[in-house]
C-alpha positions as CSV (number, residue, x, y, z in Angstrom):
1,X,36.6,4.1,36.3
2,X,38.4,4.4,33.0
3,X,38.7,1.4,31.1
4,X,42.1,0.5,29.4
5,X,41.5,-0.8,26.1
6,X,45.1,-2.2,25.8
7,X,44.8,-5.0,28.5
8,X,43.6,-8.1,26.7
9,X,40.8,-9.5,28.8
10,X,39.5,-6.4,29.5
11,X,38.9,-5.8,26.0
12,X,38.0,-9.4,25.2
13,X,35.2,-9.2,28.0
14,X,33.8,-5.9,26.8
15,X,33.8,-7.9,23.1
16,X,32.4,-10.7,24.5
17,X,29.3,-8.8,26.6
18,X,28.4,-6.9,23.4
19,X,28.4,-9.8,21.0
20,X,25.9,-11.5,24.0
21,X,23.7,-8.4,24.3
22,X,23.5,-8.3,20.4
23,X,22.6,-12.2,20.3
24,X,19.9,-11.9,23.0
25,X,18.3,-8.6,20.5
26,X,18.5,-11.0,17.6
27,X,16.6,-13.8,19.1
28,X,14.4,-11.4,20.7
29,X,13.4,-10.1,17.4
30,X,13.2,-13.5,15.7
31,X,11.2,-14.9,18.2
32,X,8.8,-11.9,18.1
33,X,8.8,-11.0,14.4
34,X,5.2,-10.4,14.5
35,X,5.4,-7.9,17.6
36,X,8.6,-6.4,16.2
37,X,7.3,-5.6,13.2
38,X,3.9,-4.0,14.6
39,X,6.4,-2.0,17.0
40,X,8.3,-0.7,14.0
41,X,4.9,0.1,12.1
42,X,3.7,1.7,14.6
43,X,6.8,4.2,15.3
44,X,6.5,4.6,11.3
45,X,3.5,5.5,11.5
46,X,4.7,8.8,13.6
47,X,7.4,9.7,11.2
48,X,5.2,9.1,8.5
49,X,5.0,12.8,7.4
50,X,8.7,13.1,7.8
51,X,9.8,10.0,6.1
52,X,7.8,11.0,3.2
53,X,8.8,14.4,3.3
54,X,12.8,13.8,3.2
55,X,12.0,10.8,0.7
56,X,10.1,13.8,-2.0
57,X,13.0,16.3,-0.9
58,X,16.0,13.7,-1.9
59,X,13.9,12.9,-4.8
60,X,12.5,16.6,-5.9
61,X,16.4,17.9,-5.3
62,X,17.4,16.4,-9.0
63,X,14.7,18.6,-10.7
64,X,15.6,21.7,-8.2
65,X,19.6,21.0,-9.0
66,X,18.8,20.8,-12.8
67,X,16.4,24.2,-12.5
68,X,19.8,26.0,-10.7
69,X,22.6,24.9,-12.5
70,X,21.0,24.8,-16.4
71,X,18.7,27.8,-15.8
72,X,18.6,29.5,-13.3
73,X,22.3,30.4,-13.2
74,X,22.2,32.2,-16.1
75,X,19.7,34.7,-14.5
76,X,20.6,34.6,-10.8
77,X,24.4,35.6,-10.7
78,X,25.1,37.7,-8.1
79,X,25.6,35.7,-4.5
80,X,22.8,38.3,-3.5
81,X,20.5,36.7,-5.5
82,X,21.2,33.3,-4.0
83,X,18.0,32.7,-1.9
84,X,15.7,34.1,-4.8
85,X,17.5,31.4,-7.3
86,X,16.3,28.8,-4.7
87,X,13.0,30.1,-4.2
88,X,12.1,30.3,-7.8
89,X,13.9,26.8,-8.7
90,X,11.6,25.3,-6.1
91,X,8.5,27.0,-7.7
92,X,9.5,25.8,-10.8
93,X,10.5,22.5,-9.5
94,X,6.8,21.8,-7.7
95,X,5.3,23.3,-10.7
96,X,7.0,20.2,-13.1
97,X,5.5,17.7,-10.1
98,X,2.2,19.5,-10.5
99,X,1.7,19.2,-13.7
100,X,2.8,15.3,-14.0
101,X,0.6,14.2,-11.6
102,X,-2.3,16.5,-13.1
103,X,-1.2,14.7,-16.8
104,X,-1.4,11.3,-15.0
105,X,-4.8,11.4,-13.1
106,X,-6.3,13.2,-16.8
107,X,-4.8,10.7,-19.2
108,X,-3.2,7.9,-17.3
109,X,-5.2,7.1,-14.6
110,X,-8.7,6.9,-15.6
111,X,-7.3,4.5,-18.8
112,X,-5.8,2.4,-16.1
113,X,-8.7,1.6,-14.1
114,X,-11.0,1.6,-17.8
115,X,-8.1,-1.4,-18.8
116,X,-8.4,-3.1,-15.5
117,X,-11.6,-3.3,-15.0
118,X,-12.1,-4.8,-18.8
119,X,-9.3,-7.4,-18.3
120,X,-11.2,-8.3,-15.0
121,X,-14.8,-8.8,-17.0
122,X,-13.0,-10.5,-19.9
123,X,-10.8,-13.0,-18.4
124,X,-13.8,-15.7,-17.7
125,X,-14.6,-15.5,-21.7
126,X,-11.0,-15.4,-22.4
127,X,-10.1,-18.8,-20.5
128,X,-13.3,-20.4,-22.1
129,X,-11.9,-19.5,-25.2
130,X,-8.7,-20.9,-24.6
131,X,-10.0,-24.2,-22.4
132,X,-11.7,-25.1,-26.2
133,X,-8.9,-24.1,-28.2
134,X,-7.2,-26.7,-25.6
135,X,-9.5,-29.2,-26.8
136,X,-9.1,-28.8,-30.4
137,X,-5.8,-29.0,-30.6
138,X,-5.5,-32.2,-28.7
139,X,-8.3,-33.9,-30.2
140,X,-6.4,-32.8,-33.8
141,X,-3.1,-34.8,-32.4
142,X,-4.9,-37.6,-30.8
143,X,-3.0,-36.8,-27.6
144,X,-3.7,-39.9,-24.8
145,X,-6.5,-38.9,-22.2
146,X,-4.1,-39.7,-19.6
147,X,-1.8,-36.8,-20.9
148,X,-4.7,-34.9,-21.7
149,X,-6.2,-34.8,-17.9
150,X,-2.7,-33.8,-16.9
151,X,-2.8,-30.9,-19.3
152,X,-6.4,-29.8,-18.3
153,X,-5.4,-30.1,-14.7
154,X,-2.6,-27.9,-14.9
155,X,-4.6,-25.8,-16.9
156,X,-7.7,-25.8,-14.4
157,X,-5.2,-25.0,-11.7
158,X,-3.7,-21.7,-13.6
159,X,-6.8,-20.6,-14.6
160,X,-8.2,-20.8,-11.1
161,X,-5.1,-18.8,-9.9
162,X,-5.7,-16.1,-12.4
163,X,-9.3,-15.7,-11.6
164,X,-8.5,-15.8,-8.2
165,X,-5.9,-12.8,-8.5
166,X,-8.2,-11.2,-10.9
167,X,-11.2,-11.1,-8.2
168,X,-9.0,-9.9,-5.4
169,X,-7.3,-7.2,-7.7
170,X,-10.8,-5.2,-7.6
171,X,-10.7,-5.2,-3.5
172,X,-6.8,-4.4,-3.4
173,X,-6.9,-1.2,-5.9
174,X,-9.8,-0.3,-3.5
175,X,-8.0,-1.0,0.0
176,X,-4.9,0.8,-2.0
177,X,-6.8,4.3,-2.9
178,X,-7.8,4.0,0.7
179,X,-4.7,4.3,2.0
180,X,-3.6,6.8,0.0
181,X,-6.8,9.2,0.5
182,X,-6.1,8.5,4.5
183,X,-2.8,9.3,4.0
184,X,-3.6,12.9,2.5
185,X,-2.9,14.6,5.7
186,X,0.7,12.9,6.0
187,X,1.6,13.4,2.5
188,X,0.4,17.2,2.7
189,X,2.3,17.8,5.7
190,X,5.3,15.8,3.9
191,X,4.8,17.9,1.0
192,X,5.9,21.5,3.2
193,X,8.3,19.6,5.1
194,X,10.4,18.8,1.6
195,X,9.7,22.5,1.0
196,X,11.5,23.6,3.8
197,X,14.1,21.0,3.4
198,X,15.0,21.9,-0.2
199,X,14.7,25.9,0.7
200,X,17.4,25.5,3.2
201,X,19.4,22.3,2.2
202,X,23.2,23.2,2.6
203,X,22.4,24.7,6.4
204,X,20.9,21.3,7.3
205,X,23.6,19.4,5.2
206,X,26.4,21.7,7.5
207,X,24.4,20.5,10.7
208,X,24.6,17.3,10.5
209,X,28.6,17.7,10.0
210,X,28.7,19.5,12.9
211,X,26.9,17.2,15.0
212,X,29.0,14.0,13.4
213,X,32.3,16.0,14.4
214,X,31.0,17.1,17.8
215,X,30.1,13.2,18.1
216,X,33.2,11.5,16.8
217,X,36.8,12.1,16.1
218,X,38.0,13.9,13.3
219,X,39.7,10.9,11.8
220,X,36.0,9.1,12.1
221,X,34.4,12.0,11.4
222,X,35.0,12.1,8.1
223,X,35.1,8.8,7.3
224,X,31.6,8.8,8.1
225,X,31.0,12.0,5.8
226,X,32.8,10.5,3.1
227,X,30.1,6.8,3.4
228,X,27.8,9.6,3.2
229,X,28.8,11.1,0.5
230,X,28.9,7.9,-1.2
231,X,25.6,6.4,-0.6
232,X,24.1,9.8,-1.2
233,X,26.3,9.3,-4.8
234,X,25.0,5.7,-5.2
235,X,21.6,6.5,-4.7
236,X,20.9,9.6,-6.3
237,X,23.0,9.0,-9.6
238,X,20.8,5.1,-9.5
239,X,17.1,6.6,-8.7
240,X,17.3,9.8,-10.9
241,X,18.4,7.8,-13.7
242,X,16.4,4.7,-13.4
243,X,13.5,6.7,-13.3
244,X,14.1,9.2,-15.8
245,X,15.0,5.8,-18.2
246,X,11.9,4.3,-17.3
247,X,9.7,7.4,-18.1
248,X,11.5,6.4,-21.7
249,X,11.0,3.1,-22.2
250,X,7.2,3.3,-21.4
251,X,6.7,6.1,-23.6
252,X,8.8,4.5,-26.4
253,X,6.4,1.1,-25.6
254,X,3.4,2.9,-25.6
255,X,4.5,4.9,-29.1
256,X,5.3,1.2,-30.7
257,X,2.4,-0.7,-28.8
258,X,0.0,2.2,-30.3
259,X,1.5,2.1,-33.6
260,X,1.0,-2.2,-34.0
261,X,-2.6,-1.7,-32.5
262,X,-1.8,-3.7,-29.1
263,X,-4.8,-4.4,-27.0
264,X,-4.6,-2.6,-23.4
265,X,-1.9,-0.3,-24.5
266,X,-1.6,1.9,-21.7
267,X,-2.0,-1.0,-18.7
268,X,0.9,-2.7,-20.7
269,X,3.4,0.1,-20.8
270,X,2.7,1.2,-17.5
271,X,3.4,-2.3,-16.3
272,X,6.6,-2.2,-18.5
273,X,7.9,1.3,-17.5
274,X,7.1,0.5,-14.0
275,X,8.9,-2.7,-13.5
276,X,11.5,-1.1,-15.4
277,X,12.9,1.0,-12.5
278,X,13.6,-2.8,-11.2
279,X,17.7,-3.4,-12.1
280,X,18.6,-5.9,-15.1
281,X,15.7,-8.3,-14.1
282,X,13.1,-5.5,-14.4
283,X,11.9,-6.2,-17.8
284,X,11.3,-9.7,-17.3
285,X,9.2,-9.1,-14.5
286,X,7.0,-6.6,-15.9
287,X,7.2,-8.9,-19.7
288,X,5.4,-11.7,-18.2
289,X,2.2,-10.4,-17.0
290,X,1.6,-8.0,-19.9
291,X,2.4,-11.0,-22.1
292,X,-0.2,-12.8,-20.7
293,X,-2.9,-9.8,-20.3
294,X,-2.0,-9.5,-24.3
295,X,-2.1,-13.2,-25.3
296,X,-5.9,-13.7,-23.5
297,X,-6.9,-11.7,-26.4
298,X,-4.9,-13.0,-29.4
299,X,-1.8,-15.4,-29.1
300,X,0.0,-14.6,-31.9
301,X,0.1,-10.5,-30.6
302,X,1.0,-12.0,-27.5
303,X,4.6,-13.6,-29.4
304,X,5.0,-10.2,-31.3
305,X,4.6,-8.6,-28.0
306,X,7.5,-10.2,-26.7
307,X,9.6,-9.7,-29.6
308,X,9.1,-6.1,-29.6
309,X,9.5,-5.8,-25.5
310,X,13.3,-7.9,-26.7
311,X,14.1,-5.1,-29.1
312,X,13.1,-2.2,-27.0
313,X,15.3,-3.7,-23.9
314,X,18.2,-4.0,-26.2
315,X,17.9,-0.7,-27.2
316,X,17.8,0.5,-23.5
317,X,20.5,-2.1,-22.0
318,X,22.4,-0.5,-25.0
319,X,21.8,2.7,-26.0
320,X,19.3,4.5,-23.4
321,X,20.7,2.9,-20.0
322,X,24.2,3.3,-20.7
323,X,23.7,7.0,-22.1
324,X,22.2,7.9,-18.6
325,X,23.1,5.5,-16.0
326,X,26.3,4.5,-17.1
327,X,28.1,1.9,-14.8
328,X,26.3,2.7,-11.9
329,X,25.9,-0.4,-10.4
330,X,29.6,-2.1,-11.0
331,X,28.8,-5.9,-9.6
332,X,27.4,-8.7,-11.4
333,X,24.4,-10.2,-12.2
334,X,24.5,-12.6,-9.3
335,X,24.8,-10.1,-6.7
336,X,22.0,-8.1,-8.3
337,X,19.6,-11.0,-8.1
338,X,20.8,-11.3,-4.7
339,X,20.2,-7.9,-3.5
340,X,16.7,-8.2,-5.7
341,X,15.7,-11.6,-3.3
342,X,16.6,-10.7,-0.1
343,X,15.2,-6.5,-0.1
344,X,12.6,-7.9,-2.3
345,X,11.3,-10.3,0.6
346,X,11.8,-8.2,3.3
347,X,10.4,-4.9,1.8
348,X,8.5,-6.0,-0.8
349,X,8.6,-3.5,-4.2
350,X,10.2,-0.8,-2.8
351,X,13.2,-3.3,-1.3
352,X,13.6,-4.6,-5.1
353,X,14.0,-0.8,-6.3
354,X,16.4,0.6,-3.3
355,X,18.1,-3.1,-2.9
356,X,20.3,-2.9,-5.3
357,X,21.8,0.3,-4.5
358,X,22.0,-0.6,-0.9
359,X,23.7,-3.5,-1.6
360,X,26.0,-1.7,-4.1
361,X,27.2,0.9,-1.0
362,X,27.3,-2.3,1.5
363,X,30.0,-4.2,-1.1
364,X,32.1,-0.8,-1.7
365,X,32.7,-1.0,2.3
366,X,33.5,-4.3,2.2
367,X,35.5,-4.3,-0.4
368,X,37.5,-1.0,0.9
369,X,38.1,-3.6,4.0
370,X,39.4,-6.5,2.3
371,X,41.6,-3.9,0.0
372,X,42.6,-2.4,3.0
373,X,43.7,-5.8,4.9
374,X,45.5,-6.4,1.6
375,X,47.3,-3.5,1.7
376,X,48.7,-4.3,4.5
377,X,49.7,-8.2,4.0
378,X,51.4,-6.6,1.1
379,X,49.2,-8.3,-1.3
380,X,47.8,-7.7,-4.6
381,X,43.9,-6.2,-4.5
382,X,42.8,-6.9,-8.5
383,X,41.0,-10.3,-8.1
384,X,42.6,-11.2,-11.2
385,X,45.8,-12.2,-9.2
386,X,43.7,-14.9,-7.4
387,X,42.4,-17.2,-10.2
């Protein structure tokens, strides 16, 4: 029986049965988060080599594009030559990969785990240090012993949190190599699927237009290709430059945290270059901790530490950032912390990286719907006409 869409309480039941079904999914899933998300790991877990594979393509495709268009076109020119341009820029491409994860498991990796695992056997000592330092300085001032329990309690308490997280980090870098040497066999397999994605990108690319135009009409059709296009803008111009500005910054940290004779130089810039790839708040996060790891061994480094992390971020929020992200982002700082809480709780550190951008592509279609409502109120679509 064909439906007609124009009668009113045909359309308002079908509204009103699929705004039901949706509700009954939503408590479903709230009411069996638990089993929900074990349901979703577990169909994850399939995909695994997939996921993995399309995530090193996407990611691999900036160092392919930069191999095709900078070098490789200068040698390949003939439209004969089209699949051996490829072929070499994805030899070349995998070769780059290579040889920055051989650098970091040579140089990186085994300072890493030398840092760690001296921070973990010096932290006890450290806090001794400190708790008589504590002492000291309020037996100099002649602070109250009422105050003073409540400063040793708080202190006790922090201390007992760090020691805590400093006995669990052992375990955790443990249970974490174990998941990655399990997950080998996935990440091999993920490693020829991104091959074969990257060899024959545009045919897959020209696929999935045909499907979404065998699917949908034309009009949808490429409305769809162009939100497409424009996540696949959002994304890729955000990642490739956040990490390639990160990669910066903690090499520039390392350079000036070597120079000053830091203490656990390399565990601090790879805390500061990682956290980096975080938007705006980023630097904070990763600050913190590596001011602390620093200040156990000597306050005052600790200070200078976070002076030269303040000069270094000014330089990149600047200088750096602009140069290669430029105005990526467009939304304020609100909506970035935002984006940072919400991915952040439900994803963990991979929703505080992609959050942002995700967020970014939800508010362009929301704000292409509210402009487009405007339009058609005949009324003004700059917020400044509102204030």
């Amino acid at each position: 029986m064909k439906v007609n869409w124009n009668t009113k309480y045909t359309t308002i039941a079908v509204y009103a049965f699929i705004v039901v079904v949706l509700s009954i999914i939503f408590y479903l899933i709230v009411s069996e988060v638990s089993l929900f998300k074990i349901q979703v790991n577990k169909y994850l877990s399939i995909f695994q080599p997939i996921i993995i594979g399309f995530v090193m393509a996407y990611i691999f495709n900036f160092i392919l594009e930069f191999f095709e268009t900078v070098l490789l076109s200068k040698i390949f020119t003939a439209e004969k030559h089209r699949k051996i341009k490829r072929i070499v820029g994805i030899v070349l491409t995998y070769l780059v990969v290579a040889l920055l994860f051989y650098l970091f498991l040579k140089f990186v990796l085994p300072q890493l785990i030398s840092s760690i695992m001296g921070l973990v056997n010096d932290i006890p000592g450290y806090f001794t240090a400190i708790t008589n330092k504590i002492g000291e300085i309020t037996n100099d001032f002649y602070i109250g012993e009422e105050y003073y329990d409540i400063i040793l309690a708080k202190w006790n308490e922090f201390v007992e949190y760090i020691l805590r997280f400093a006995t669990d980090l052992v375990p955790k870098l443990g249970y974490l190599t174990k998941a990655i040497i399990s997950s080998i066999w996935n990440i091999a397999l993920g490693i020829i699927i991104s091959i074969y994605l990257l060899l024959d990108k545009e045919r897959f690319k020209a696929l999935s237009k045909k499907m979404i135009l065998s699917i949908f009409s034309e009009k949808n059709a490429n409305r769809i290709m162009v939100l497409v296009n424009r996540i696949d803008h959002i994304f890729g111009r955000f990642l490739s430059g956040k990490i390639l500005d990160s990669l910066i910054i903690g090499v520039l940290t390392f350079i000036v945290l070597k120079i000053v004779k830091m203490p656990y130089v390399i565990l601090v810039s790879f805390i500061v270059g990682i956290t980096n790839i975080i938007p705006f708040f980023g630097p904070f996060i990763g600050a913190i901790p590596s001011f602390f790891i620093i200040f156990f061994v000597s306050p005052v480094k600790g200070f200078w530490f976070l002076l030269i992390i303040l000069i270094i971020q000014q330089i990149d929020g600047n200088i750096i950032g602009p140069k290669i992200l430029g105005d990526s982002l467009g939304i304020s700082a609100f909506w970035i912390l935002f984006s940072l809480l919400v991915a952040g709780k439900i994803l963990g550190f991979v929703g505080m990286i992609i959050g942002v951008p995700l967020f970014v592509f939800i508010y362009s279609i929301i704000k292409d719907i509210v402009e487009y409502r405007l339009e058609k109120k005949e009324l003004p679509r700059d917020t400044k006409e509102y204030y």
